[in-house]
N, C-alpha and C positions, 0 to 999 in steps of 0.2 A: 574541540571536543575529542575524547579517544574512545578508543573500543570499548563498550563493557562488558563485561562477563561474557561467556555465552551463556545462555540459558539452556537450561535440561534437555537433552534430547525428546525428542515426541515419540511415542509409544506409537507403533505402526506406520512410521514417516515414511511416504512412497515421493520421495522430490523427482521434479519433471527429469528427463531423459538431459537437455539441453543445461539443467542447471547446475553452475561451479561450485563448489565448496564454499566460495565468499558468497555466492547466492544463498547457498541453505544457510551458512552463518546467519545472515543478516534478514533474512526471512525469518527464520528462530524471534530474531527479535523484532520483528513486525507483527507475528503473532504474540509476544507479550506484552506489546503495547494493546494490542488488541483486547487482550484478557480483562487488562488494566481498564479500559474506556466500559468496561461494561461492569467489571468489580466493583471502582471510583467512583462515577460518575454517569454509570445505568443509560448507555448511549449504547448504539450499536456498535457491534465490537469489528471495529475495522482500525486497525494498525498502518501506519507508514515509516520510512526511513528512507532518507537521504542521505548516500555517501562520495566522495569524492573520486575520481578515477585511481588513487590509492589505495582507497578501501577505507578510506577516513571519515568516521559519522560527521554530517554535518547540520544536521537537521532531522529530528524525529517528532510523529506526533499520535493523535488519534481522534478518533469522533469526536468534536466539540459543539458541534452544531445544534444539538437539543439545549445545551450545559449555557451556551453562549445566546442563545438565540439568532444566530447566526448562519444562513444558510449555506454558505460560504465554507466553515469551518468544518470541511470533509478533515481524514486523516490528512489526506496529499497535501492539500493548501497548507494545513497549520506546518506539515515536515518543513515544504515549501518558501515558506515565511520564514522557519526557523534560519535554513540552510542560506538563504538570500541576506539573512541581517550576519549571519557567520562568516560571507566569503564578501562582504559591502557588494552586493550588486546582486541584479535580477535578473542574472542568466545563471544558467547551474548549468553551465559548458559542459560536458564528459562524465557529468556525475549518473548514478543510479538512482531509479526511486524503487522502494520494494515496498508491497503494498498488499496486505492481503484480500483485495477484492477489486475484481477487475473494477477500473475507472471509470466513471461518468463521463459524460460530453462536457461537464463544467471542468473536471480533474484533468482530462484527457489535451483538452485545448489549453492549458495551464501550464501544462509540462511541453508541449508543443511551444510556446512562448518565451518560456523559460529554459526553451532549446536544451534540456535535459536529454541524454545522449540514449541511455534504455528505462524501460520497464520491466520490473520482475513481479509479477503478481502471483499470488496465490489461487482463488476461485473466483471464476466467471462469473459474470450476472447474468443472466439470459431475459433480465428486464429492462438495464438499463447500458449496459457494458457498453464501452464505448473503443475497444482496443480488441475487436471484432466480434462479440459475442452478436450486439444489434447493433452497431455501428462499427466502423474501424477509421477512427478519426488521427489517430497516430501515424496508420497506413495511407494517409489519403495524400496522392499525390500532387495536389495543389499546394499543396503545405512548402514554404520554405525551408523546412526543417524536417528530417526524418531521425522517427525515434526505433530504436530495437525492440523487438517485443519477446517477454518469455514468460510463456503463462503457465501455470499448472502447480506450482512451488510449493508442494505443501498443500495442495486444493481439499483434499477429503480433511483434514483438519481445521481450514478455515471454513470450508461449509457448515461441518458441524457444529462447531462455534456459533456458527452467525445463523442457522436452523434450530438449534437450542435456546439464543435468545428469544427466535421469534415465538418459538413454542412455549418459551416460558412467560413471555407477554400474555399469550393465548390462555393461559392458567392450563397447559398441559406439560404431561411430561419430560425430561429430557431422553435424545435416543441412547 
């Protein structure tokens, strides 16, 4: 797979301190998938992307888990899946996953397995985050594997996002 486009810039984009130019690239596009899972397909708008330690897509996804019935089918998994049938194997050695919503214990432990090299996320959970918001399962050092972590990518845009969906569930306004 190659690069596409990038997508628009974001209107008041404050990207974390720590994050590279190919971060805010490919965070860009983790929030249009995002956009997409909730446009398409009326999931919550969480976006992923897996690239290569090139900088080479190799896997993207987004919410499919309502769509599918599938609990399984966060965005991470389905990148996941994608990126593991692209390079024939279930390790994603050195690659990135960028992600706009801190990981789950299911997503977190996933990419731990799949010895995926960092994390770049957008906004925290502080319900269920697993890459320390309430757990730091990435960080734990029992793990045979350690993963990088860099949060914040974009956070006030994927909050709002994903606060706006929930509001609009609610039958309220958007902020």
């Amino acid at each position: 797979m190659s690069e596409p486009d990038p997508p628009p810039p974001l209107a008041d984009s404050a990207p974390a301190p720590q994050a590279s130019e190919r971060d805010l690239f490919w965070m860009r596009h983790a929030l249009t998938l995002a956009e997409r899972a909730e446009r398409e397909d009326d999931e919550i708008p969480v976006g992923a992307v897996i690239v290569d330690a090139d900088g080479r897509l190799l896997g993207e996804g987004w919410n499919r888990n309502i769509g599918e019935r599938d609990p399984s089918a966060h965005a991470e998994i389905v990148a996941m899946r994608e990126a593991g049938r692209a390079l024939s194997n279930h390790r994603l050695v050195g690659c990135t996953l960028y992600v706009t919503l801190e990981p789950c214990a299911m997503c977190a432990m996933a990419v731990v397995h799949a010895r995926i090299a960092r994390v770049v996320f957008a906004a925290s959970d502080p319900k269920t985050g697993a890459a320390g918001s309430v757990f730091d399962l990435l960080a734990d050092p029992r793990h045979n594997h350690r993963v990088e972590v860099v949060g914040g990518v974009f956070a006030e845009e994927a909050g709002l996002m994903l606060t706006n969906y929930f509001r609009r569930k609610r039958g309220k306004p958007p902020l």
